[in-house]
C-alpha positions, 0 to 999 in steps of 0.5 A: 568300119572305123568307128572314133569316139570324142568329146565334143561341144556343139561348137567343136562339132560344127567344125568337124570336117566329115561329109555329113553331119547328123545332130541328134536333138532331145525335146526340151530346151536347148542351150543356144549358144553354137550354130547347131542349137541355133539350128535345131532351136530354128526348126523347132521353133517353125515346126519343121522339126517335130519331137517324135523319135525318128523324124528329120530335117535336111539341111545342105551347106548351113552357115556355121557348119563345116560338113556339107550335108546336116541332118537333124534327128530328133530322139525324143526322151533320148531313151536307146530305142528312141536313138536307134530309130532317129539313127537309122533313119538320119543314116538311111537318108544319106545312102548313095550321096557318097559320105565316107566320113561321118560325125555323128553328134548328141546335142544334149546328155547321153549315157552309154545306153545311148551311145551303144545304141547310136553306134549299133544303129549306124551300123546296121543301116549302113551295111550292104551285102557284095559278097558274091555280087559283081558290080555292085559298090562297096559300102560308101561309109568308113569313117564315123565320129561319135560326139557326146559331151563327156566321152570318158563316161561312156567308153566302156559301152562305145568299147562294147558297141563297136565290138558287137557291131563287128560281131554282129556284121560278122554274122549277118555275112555269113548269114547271108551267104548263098549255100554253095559260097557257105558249105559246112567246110567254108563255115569252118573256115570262117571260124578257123579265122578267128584264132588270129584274134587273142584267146582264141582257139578253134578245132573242127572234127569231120565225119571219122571223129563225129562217128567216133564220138557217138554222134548218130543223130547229128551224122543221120542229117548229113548222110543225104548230102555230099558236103561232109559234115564239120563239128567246130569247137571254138573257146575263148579263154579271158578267165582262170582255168577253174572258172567254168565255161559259157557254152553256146550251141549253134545250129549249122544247117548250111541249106535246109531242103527240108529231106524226104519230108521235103518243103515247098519250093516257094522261099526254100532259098532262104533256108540258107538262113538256117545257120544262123544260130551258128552264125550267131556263135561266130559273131559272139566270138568275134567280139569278145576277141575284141572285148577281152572279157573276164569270162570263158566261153565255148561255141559248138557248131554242128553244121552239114546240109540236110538233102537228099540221095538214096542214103538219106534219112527216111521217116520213121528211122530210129537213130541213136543220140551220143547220150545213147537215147534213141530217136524216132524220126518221125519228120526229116524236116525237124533235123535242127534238133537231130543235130543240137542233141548231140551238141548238148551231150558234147558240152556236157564235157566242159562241166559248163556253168550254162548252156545256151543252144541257138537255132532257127528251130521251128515254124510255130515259133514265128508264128507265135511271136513274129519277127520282133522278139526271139523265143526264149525257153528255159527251166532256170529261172535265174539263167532266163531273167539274165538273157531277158534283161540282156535283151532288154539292155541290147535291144536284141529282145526274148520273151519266155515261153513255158516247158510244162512237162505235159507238152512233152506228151506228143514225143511219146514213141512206141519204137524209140526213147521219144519221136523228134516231132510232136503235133502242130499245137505248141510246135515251139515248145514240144521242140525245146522239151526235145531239146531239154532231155539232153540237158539235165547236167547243166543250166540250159537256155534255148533260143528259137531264132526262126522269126528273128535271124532274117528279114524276108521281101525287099529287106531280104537277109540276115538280121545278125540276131541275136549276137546284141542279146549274147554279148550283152549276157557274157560282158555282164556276166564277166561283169566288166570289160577288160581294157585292151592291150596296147598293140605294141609288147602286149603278151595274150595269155594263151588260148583256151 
């Protein structure tokens, strides 16, 4: 999607020529000087158009305005949240009537938060899966001008918006691939693509290179399958050399039967869904191959099936990790972290400043937080303030959960270094202490994605989450957003 940022006054706005126009109207007083004030003065007035974020009124061929259709939204206080609801919920009432091009209007200030909001909004009720569908109409919407009063106060956040937008659509396609159009080696592929974008650079290791390195854990998930197994390193590369890297690990499991310790039929369609913490690495990618940042960043993805033949992986197997731990596997159906262990011994070659694994990890973490907030674990206390603080600036939120040492209690095992599950209670948590025996050499976060990567029901798919919380981490962490080349003569650095 094309996504344009302007200064515009009401008046300008009223003149634009879209197929729509969505004006977003603060309480209080408005300045009546254009046909647009006029309008939401009107409706207010009759109380046609409450204050509380989200509401509307639809107004088709006003006087004074060029765009046919009009749609008033109100954004309350004006705060991101505010403006996410009213966004969506202006864009939603316009599917299906054919807006191709759409002007989207603050009526009053807005700060980048504001707009980083609006653009992130439109696009995700904008977007529509058709991938393996065969009749079904490609997304209507292509063209969206976003209006405010000053636009060179707020480049630099509209600049992040509109990259994590494509970052974030990135990962919500391939999220919401079925298996067989998403195997371990189409994965590859996609990340393969991203090298056409400046500082970016992708190797993909197969069942020989992973077996060489050590990798018995991750190879243990992938032997009952017949899609081989792919490791996918990915960097970008928009620092110095010496500046040590963000690694980020996402889990690949490209369809989850669950293994011997097999799940129940009922939704295991959507275990599908079960690579969506690497998705989320290649949205991260996509965007910063837009952004640019001062910043150096690593992606793994260990990705292959998990299922079942007469040579796949039985309970009470031991396998031995690249680290050299052993591990008893008590439960083929807790293979996420047979597979990230690896990961995080792999990163520790890239001497990290941090480390963040995120994967659809555990049940118990949906149940303990739902599907509003993403489960965040992590003995820094400096690394889990930043990603907390940048779920709060994205809207992409976490909330932090405890690694008390006694949770690791239950991974005792009388046959291994540790048993890869722990009882029921605190499933989350005896899953991330799994995990942090594999990070002792750097800062490391843990993101249980398992209530947020994807909606079930009517709104069935991937959520694109949490690619928003990611970038909104690295950009700070860069500290600023380099500003783009000029598409003609530019020279990238190379690649990482």
């Amino acid at each position: 999607m094309d996504f344009q940022l302007k200064t515009l006054t009401g008046s300008q706005a009223a003149t634009e020529k879209s197929d729509a126009l969505i004006v977003l109207v603060p309480s209080g007083a408005l300045a009546v000087g254009d046909a647009l004030s006029a309008l939401a003065s009107a409706a207010r007035a009759a109380g046609d158009l409450p204050d509380k974020p989200g509401k509307l009124l639809s107004l088709y061929r006003p006087e004074g305005v060029a765009a046919p259709r009009v749609v008033l939204a109100s954004i309350g206080d004006g705060v991101p949240g505010s403006v996410r609801s009213a966004v969506l919920a202006a864009v939603r009432t316009l599917k299906g009537l054919g807006t191709k091009r759409l002007t989207l209007v603050f009526a009053g200030p807005a700060d980048g938060a504001a707009v980083h909001s609006a653009v992130l909004a439109v696009a995700d009720a904008s977007y529509v899966y058709v991938t393996t569908k065969s009749k079904s109409e490609p997304r209507t919407l292509r063209q969206v001008t976003l209006g405010v009063a000053d636009g060179n106060a707020v480049s630099s956040a509209f600049a992040e918006a509109k990259a994590t937008a494509a970052g974030i659509e990135f990962a919500k396609e391939w999220g919401n691939r079925p298996a067989n159009h998403c195997t371990p080696t189409l994965l590859a592929d996609a990340a393969e693509t991203l090298t056409s974008q400046a500082h970016i650079k992708c190797e993909v290791l197969g069942p020989k290179e992973v077996a060489k390195l050590g990798m018995g854990s991750f190879a243990s998930v992938a032997q009952g399958s017949s899609e081989p197994l792919r490791f996918i390193v990915l960097s970008y590369r928009g620092a110095t050399k010496d500046q040590a890297p963000v690694v980020l690990v996402g889990k690949g499991i490209t369809f989850d039967t669950g293994g011997v310790s097999m799940k129940p039929a009922a939704e295991m369609d959507e275990m599908k869904f079960d690579m969506c913490g690497a998705a989320s690495v290649l949205g991260v990618f996509r965007a910063l191959g837009e952004l640019k940042p001062a910043i150096n960043v690593i992606g793994l993805i260990p990705s292959c099936e998990n299922m079942n033949d007469g040579k796949a992986l039985k309970p009470g197997d031991v396998v031995t990790s690249m680290s050299g731990q052993t591990i008893e596997v008590l439960n083929t159906d807790a293979e996420g972290r047979l597979i990230l262990c690896d990961a995080l011994t792999y990163a520790e070659r890239f001497k990290p400043a941090a480390v963040i694994d995120i994967a659809t990890l555990t049940g118990a973490c949906v149940v303990a937080l739902g599907g509003v907030r993403t489960g965040l674990f992590s003995a820094d206390d400096a690394l889990a303030k930043a990603l907390e603080a940048a779920g709060e600036q994205s809207l992409d939120r976490c909330w932090r959960l405890p690694l008390d040492d006694e949770y690791a209690e239950g991974l005792k095992s009388n046959f291994a270094d540790v048993a890869n599950i722990g009882g029921r209670a605190g499933g989350a948590i005896t899953a991330a202490k799994f995990l942090q025996r594999f990070t002792g050499a750097f800062p490391w976060a843990h993101l249980d994605i398992a209530g947020t990567a994807w909606k079930s029901g009517a709104a069935k798919g991937s959520t694109g989450r949490p690619v928003g919380l990611l970038v909104a981490y690295l950009v700070s962490r860069a500290g600023a957003v380099q500003p783009a080349l000029p598409k003609k003569g530019r020279k990238a650095p190379a690649a990482a």
